[in-house]
C-alpha positions as CSV (number, residue, x, y, z in Angstrom):
1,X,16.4,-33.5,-29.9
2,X,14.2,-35.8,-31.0
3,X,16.5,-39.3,-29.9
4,X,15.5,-37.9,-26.3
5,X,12.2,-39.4,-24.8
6,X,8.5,-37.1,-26.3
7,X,6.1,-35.7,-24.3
8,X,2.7,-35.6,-26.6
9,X,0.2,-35.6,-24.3
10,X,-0.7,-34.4,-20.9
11,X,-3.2,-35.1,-17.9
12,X,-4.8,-32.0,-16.3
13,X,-4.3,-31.9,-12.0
14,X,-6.7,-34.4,-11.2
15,X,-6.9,-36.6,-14.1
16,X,-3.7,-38.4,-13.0
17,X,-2.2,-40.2,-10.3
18,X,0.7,-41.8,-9.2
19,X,4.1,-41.5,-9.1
20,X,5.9,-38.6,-11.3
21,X,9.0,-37.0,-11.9
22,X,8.8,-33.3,-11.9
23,X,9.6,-30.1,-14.0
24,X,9.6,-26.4,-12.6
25,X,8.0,-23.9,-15.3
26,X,7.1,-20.3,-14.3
27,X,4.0,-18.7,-15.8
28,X,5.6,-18.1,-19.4
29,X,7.3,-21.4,-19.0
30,X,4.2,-23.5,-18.9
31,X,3.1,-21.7,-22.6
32,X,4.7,-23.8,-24.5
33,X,3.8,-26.3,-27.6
34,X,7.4,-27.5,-28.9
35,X,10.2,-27.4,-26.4
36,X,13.2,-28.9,-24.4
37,X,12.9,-29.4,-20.7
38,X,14.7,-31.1,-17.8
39,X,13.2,-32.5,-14.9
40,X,14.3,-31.9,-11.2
41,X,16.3,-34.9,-11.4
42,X,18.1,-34.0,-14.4
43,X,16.1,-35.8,-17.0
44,X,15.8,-33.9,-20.5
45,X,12.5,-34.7,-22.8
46,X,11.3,-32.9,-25.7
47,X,7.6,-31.7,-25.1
48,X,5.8,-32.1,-28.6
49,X,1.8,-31.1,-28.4
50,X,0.0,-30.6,-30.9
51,X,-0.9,-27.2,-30.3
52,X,0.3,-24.3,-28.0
53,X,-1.0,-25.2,-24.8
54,X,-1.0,-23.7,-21.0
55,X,0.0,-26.3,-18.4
56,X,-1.4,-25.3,-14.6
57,X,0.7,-25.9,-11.8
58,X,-0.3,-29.9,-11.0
59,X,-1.2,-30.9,-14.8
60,X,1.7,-33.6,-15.7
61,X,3.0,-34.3,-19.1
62,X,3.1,-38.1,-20.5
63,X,6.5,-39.3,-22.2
64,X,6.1,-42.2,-24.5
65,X,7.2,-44.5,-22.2
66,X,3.9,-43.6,-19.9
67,X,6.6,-41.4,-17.3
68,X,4.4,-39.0,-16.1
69,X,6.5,-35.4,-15.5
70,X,4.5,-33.3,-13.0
71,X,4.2,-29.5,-14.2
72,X,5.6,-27.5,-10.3
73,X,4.7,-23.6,-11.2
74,X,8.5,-22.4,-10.5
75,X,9.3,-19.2,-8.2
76,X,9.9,-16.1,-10.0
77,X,9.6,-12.2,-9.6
78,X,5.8,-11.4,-8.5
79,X,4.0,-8.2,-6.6
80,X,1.4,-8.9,-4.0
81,X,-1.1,-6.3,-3.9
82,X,-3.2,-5.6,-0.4
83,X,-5.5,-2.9,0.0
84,X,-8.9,-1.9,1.4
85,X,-10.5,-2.4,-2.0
86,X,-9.7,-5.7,-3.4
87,X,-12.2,-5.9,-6.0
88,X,-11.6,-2.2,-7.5
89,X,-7.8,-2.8,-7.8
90,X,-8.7,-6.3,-9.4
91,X,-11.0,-5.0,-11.6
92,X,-8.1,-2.0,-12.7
93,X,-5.4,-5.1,-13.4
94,X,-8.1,-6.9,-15.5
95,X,-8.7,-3.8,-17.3
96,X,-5.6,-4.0,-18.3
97,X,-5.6,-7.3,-19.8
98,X,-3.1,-8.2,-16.9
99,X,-3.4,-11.9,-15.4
100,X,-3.9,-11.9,-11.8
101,X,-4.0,-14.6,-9.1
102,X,-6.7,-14.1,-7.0
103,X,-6.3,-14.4,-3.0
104,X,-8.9,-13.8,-0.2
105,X,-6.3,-11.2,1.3
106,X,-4.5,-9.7,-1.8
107,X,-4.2,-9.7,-5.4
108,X,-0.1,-11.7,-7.2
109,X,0.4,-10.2,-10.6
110,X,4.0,-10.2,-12.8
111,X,6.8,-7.6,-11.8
112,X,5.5,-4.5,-13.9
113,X,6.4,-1.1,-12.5
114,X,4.0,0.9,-14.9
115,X,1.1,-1.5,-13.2
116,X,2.6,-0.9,-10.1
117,X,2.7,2.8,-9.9
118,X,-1.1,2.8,-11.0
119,X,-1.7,0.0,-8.2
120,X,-0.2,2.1,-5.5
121,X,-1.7,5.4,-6.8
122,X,-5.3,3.9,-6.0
123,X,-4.0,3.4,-2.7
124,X,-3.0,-0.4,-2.7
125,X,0.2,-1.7,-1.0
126,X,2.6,-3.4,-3.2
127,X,5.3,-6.2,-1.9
128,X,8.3,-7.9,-4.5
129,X,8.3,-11.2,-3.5
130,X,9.7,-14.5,-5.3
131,X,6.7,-16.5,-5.6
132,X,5.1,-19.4,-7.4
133,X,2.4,-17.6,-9.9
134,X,-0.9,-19.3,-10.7
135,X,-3.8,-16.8,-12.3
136,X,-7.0,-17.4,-12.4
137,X,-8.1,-19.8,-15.1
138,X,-10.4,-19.3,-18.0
139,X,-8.5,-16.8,-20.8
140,X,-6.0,-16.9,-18.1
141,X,-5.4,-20.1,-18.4
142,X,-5.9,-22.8,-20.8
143,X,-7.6,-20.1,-24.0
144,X,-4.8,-17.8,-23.0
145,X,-2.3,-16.4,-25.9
146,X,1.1,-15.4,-25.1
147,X,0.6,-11.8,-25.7
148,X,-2.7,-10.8,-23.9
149,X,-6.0,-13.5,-23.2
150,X,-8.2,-11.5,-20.5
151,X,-11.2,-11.2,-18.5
152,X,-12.8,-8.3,-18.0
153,X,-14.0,-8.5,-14.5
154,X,-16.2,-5.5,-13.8
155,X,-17.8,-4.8,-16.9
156,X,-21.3,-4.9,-15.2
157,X,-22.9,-1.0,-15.4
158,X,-25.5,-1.8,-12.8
159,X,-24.3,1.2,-10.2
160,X,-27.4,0.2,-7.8
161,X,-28.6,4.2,-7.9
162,X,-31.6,6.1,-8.1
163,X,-32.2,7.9,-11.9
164,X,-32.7,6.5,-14.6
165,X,-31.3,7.6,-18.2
166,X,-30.7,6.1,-21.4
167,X,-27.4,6.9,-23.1
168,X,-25.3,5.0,-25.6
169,X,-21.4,5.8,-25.6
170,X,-18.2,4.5,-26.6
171,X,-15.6,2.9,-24.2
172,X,-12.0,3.5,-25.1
173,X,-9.6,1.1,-23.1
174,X,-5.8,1.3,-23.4
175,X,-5.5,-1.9,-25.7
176,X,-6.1,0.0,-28.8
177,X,-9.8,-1.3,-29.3
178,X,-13.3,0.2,-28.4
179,X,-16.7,-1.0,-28.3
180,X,-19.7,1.0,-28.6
181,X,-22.8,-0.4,-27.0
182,X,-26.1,1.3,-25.8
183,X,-27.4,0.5,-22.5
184,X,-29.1,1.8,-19.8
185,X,-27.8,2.2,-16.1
186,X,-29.9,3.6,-13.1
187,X,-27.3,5.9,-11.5
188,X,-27.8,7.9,-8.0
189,X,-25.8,10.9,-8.8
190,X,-25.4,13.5,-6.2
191,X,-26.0,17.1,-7.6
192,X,-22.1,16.9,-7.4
193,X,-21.5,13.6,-10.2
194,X,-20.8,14.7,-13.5
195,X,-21.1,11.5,-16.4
């Protein structure tokens, strides 16, 4: 591998411009830190970074002849979520630790039936589709890890209601960590709400 042409650096989407070959990665695709790839027109380079690194759909990679190799997010298997409540089903993906690109009019996450069935449980409308996929930045994107790097979307406890109480309690999540913090929330509860 290494007789073929390196790849050692890269330009983020609007650092560069100019002419460029180009390279189709999906999402796990453009994780990468030490790998073969061949461009659209059938050129193979090795990319050799010097740490793991998430390339965004429009970043391009430099070969050490100064070829620039544009990063295209390929098609693969995605679910687009619609529904009445955008912000609550977001908020149940990030939960989850589950990247998710973000839309005006629906939610794209990765083929995963188990986050599918809860999706459609809470009432959203689910569509398989072959799609480029692109989430949201920040852990997302360039601090993510290959297993899970999230964003906890909704993690404000400000419910906007009428009584107020002090409490401190421990939130259990489904990624096998909890954190206990004390805070207080002014909640509105009908006679109905139980805490």
């Amino acid at each position: 591998m290494t007789d073929l042409p390196l790849a050692q650096s890269f330009h983020r989407k609007g650092d560069w411009h100019g002419d460029a070959e180009t390279v189709l990665l999906d999402y796990d695709g453009r994780f990468l830190r030490r790998k073969k790839l061949v461009t659209e027109a059938g050129r193979a380079f090795v990319v050799d970074l010097p740490q793991t690194t998430s390339l965004d759909d429009g970043d391009a990679l430099v070969l050490s002849d100064g070829t620039l190799i544009e990063v295209k997010a390929a098609g693969e298997e995605v679910l687009s979520v619609t529904g009445p409540l955008l912000p609550q089903l977001a908020w149940h993906i990030g939960n989850r630790h589950t990247p998710c690109q973000i839309a005006a009019d629906r939610l794209v996450i990765q083929r995963d039936p188990v986050i599918r069935h809860m999706l459609e449980h809470l009432g959203a409308t689910v569509t398989e589709e072959i799609a480029p996929f692109t989430p949201e930045g920040g852990a997302y994107g360039h601090g993510r890890t290959h297993s899970h790097e999230h964003v906890h979307t909704a993690h404000d406890h400000s419910h906007g209601h009428g009584h107020s109480h002090d409490h401190s309690h421990d939130h259990s999540h489904d990624h096998g960590h909890s954190h206990d913090h004390p805070h207080d929330h002014d909640h509105d509860h009908g006679p109905d709400h139980a805490l």
